[in-house]
C-alpha positions as semicolon CSV with decimal commas, in nm:
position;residue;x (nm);y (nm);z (nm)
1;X;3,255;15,920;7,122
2;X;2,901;15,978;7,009
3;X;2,631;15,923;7,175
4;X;2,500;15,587;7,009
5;X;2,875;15,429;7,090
6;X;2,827;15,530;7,418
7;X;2,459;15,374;7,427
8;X;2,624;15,052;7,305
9;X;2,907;15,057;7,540
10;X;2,665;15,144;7,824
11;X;2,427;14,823;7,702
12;X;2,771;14,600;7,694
13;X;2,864;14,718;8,036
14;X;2,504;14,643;8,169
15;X;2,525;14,301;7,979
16;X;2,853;14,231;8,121
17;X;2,779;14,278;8,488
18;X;2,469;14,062;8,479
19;X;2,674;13,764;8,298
20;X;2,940;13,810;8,558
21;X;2,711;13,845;8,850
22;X;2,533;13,523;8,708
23;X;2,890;13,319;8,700
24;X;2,940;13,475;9,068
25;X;2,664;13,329;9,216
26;X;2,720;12,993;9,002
27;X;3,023;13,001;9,139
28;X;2,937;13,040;9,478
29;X;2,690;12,757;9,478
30;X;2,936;12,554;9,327
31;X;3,165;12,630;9,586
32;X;2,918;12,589;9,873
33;X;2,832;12,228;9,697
34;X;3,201;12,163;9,721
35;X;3,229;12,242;10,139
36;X;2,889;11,985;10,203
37;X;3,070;11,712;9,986
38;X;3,403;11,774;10,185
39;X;3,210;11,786;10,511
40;X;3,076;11,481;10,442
41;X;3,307;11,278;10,327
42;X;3,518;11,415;10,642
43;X;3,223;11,241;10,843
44;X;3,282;10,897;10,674
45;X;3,683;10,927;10,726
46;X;3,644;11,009;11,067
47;X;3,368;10,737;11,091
48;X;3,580;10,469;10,912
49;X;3,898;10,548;11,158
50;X;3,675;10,526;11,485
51;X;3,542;10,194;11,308
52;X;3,954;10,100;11,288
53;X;4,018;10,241;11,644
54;X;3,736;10,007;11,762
55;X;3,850;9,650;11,568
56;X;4,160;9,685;11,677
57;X;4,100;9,741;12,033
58;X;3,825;9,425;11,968
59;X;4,133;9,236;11,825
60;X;4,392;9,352;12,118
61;X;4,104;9,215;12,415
62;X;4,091;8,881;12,180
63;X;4,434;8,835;12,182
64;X;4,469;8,917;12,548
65;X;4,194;8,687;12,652
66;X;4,352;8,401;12,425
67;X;4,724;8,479;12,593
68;X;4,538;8,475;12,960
69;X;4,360;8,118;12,914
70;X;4,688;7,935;12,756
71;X;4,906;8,065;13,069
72;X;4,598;7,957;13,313
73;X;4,607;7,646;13,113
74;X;4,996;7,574;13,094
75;X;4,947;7,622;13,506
76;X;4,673;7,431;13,547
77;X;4,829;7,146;13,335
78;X;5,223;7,078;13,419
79;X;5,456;6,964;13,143
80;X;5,587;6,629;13,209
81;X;5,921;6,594;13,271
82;X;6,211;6,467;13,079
């Protein structure tokens, strides 16, 4: 090797680690992007399940108040007989 080669390969090399450090830290950013949008999106799950957990206990007390009054109201009101 001569000394202009190695100038050239020395100049690629130099070129080379700054476009890879470059696509490291695009990378990285990308990647750090990527963990926000999962955390959030984790948030909205988690907030859409307690949202669930929270309509269906709603729903159970309905139905539990509604099965309450008809058995107060089949006592308080005798069936005739036959």
């Amino acid at each position: 090797m001569n000394v202009w080669s190695e100038g050239e390969l020395c100049s690629y090399l130099n070129d080379f680690s700054e476009r890879l450090t470059q696509r490291t830290e695009e990378v990285h950013e990308s990647l750090r992007s990527l963990s926000s949008s999962t955390s959030g999106i984790c948030v909205a799950l988690e907030n859409a399940t307690n949202k669930f957990a929270i309509l269906s206990n709603s729903q159970f007390i309905e139905n539990r108040v509604y099965e309450d009054e008809e058995t107060l109201f089949e006592k308080s009101c005798p069936k005739p007989g036959i």
